[in-house]
N, C-alpha and C positions, 0 to 999 in steps of 0.2 A: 302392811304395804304389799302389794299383789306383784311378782313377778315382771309383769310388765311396767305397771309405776316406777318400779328398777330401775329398769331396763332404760325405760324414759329418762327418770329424771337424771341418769348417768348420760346421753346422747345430750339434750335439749344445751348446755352453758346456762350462757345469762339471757333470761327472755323475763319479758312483762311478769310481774306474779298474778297477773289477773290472768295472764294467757293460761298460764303452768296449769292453777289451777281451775278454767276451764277444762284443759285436756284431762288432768287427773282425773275429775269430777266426770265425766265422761266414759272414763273406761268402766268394761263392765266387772265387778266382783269375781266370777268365775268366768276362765276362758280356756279354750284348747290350747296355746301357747301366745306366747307374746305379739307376733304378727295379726292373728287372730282377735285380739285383746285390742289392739289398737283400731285395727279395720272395725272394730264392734261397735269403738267410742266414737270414731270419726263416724258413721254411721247414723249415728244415734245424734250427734250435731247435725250432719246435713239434711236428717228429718224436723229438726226442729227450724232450722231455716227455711226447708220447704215450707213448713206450715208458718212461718214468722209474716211481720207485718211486710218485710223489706227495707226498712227502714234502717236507721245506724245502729239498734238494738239486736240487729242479726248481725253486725259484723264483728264480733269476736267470738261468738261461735264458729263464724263461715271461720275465720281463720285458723282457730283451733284443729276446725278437720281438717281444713288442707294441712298443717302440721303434722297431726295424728297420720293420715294418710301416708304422706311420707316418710313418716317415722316407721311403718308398716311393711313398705316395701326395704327401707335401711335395713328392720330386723328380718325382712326373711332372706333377704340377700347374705345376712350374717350365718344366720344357722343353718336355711337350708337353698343354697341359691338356685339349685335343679329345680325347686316347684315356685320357684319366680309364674312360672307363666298360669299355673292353677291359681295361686293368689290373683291375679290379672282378673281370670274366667271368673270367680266367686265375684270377686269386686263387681264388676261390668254388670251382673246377673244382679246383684242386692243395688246397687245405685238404681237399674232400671225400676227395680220393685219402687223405689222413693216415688219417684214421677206417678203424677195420678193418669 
């Protein structure tokens, strides 16, 4: 179990097990730390929704990353809250790359 899986399933309580483990399923195997980790997985969901049909088979992925996402901004605020706003900059810069 990867650092951030941790990390998560220590924040998350009691959520859907289907949600849990989209987000688990999600993160990537190796990451620069846990904030990172999470921005990776939720990332990796919202490209699949871009590319999805629309339909209700995209919606717990969409919500997984909104999850992840947030759970992203919780951990950098924990460990490092000064680079809140680089985390911000990365985010803003890789969400635009999603959009074709």
């Amino acid at each position: 179990m990867s650092t951030a899986e941790n990390w998560l399933r220590s924040r998350v309580g009691k959520v859907p097990p289907s949600l849990l483990e989209c987000m688990v399923k999600a993160l990537p195997q190796e990451a620069s730390g846990t904030p990172e980790a999470l921005v990776d997985g939720a990332l990796h969901l919202y490209d699949q929704v871009v590319r999805g049909s629309g339909g209700r088979e995209d919606a717990l992925p969409l919500l997984a990353a909104d999850a992840l996402f947030t759970h992203a901004f919780e951990a950098q605020a924990t460990f490092a809250p000064d680079q809140i706003d680089d985390l911000v900059a990365r985010c803003e810069r890789r969400l635009g790359e999603l959009l074709p």
